[in-house]
Structure formats: structure tokens, C-alpha cells
C-alpha positions as CSV (number, residue, x, y, z in Angstrom):
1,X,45.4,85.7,17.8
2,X,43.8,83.9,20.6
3,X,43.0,80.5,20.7
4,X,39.4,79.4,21.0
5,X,38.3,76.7,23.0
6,X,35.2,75.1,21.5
7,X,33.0,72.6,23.7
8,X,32.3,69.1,23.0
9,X,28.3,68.8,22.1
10,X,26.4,68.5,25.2
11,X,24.1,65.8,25.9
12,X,21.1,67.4,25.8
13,X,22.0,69.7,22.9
14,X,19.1,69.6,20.7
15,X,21.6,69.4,17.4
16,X,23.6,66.7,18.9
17,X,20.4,64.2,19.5
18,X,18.0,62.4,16.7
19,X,14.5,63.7,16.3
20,X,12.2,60.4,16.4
21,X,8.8,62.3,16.7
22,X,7.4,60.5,13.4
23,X,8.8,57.0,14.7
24,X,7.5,57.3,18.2
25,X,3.8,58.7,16.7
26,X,3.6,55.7,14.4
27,X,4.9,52.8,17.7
28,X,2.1,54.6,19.9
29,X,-1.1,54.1,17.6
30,X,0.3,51.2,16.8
31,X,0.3,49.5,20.2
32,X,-3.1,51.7,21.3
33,X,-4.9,51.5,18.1
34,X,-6.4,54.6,16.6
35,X,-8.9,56.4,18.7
36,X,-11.7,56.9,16.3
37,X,-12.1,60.6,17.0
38,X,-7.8,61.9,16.7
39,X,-7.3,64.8,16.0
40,X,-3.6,64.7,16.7
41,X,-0.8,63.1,18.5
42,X,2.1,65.6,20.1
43,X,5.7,64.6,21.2
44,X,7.5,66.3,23.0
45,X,11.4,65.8,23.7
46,X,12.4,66.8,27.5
47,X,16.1,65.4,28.4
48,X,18.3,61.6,28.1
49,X,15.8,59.7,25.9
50,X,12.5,61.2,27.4
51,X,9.1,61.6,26.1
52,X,5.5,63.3,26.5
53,X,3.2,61.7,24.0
54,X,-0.3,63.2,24.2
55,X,-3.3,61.7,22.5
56,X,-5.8,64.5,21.5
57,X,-9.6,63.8,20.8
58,X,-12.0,65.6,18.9
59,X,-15.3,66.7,20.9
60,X,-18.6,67.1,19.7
61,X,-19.8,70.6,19.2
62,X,-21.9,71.9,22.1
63,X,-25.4,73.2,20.6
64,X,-26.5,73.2,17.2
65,X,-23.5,76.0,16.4
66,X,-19.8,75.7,16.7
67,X,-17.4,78.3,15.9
68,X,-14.5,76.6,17.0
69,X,-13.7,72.4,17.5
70,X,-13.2,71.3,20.4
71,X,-10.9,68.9,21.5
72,X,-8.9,67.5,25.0
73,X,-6.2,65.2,25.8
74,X,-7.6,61.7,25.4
75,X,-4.8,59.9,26.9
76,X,-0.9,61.0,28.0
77,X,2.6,59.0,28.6
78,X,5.7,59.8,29.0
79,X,8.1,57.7,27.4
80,X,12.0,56.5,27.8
81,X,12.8,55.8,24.2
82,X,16.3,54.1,22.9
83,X,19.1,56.0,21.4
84,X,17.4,54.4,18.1
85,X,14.1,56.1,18.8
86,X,12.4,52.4,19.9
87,X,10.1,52.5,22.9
88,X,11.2,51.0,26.0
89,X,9.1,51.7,29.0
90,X,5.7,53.5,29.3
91,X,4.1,55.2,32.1
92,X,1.7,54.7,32.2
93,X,1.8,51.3,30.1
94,X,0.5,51.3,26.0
95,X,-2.2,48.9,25.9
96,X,-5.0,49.4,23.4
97,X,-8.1,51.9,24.2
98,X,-10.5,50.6,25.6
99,X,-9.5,47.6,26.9
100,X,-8.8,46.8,30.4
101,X,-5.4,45.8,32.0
């Protein structure tokens, strides 16, 4: 019987790294406030601790008769986030909505 070699877990394996989606949702509207009109926050995972966090808005419905809602990205970052799922750096910056840097 032949022996099988089996591979170490690679890096960017999704099994082999923590999912922080929750944690990272929660830091973000934490540290931009809550738009008043969310109608969702996506994170997505790319590759060694990086982020897309988009910020989606609710529009208002054009006319007096909307079959669908509308919404659009409010605001995007991408993020470097710690092997502990803690923010480090933001591009661009988390600073509430809003307000002026």
C-alpha cells in the first residue's frame, strides 16, 4: 500500500483561518455609528488578514410605487485585521458618518 503524503494547511485555506465577520461588523458601527438608514453591513475575507467591509443604505422609493427597495453602498473599507479578528488599519480611515476629518 502506498504511502500518502498529506499537506500542512495552507495559509489562506479557508478551514485553517477564523471567521471574524460578526466581530469586525460590530468594531465598524461601533467606530462609524449607525447610519440611520442600514440595511446591511457585508464582509468579505480576501487573503493574510484582509477585509472588504461595505456599508449598504436604504434609498427612498422613486414615485409613489415601489416594487423592489432600493439600496447602494453608503460607504467601503478594506481592512487588515489581527489574527484575533481586532482592526488594525483602515483605508480609508473609520471615523464616524458625517463628520469631517
Amino acid at each position: 500500500m502506498a504511502k500518502i503524503d498529506q499537506a500542512a494547511p495552507h495559509n489562506d485555506d479557508p478551514a485553517a483561518l477564523s471567521d471574524y465577520t460578526e466581530k469586525i461588523k460590530s468594531q465598524v458601527l461601533d467606530k462609524i455609528g449607525r447610519p440611520p438608514r442600514l440595511h446591511r453591513v457585508e464582509v468579505c475575507r480576501h487573503h493574510n488578514g484582509n477585509y472588504r467591509v461595505n456599508i449598504w443604505e436604504k434609498l427612498d422609493p422613486l414615485g409613489d410605487f415601489a416594487l423592489s427597495q432600493r439600496v447602494h453602498i453608503l460607504s467601503s473599507y478594506y481592512l487588515k485585521v489581527s489574527d484575533s479578528g481586532e482592526i488594525m488599519k483602515s483605508n480609508p480611515p473609520l471615523t464616524k458618518l458625517g463628520s469631517v476629518a
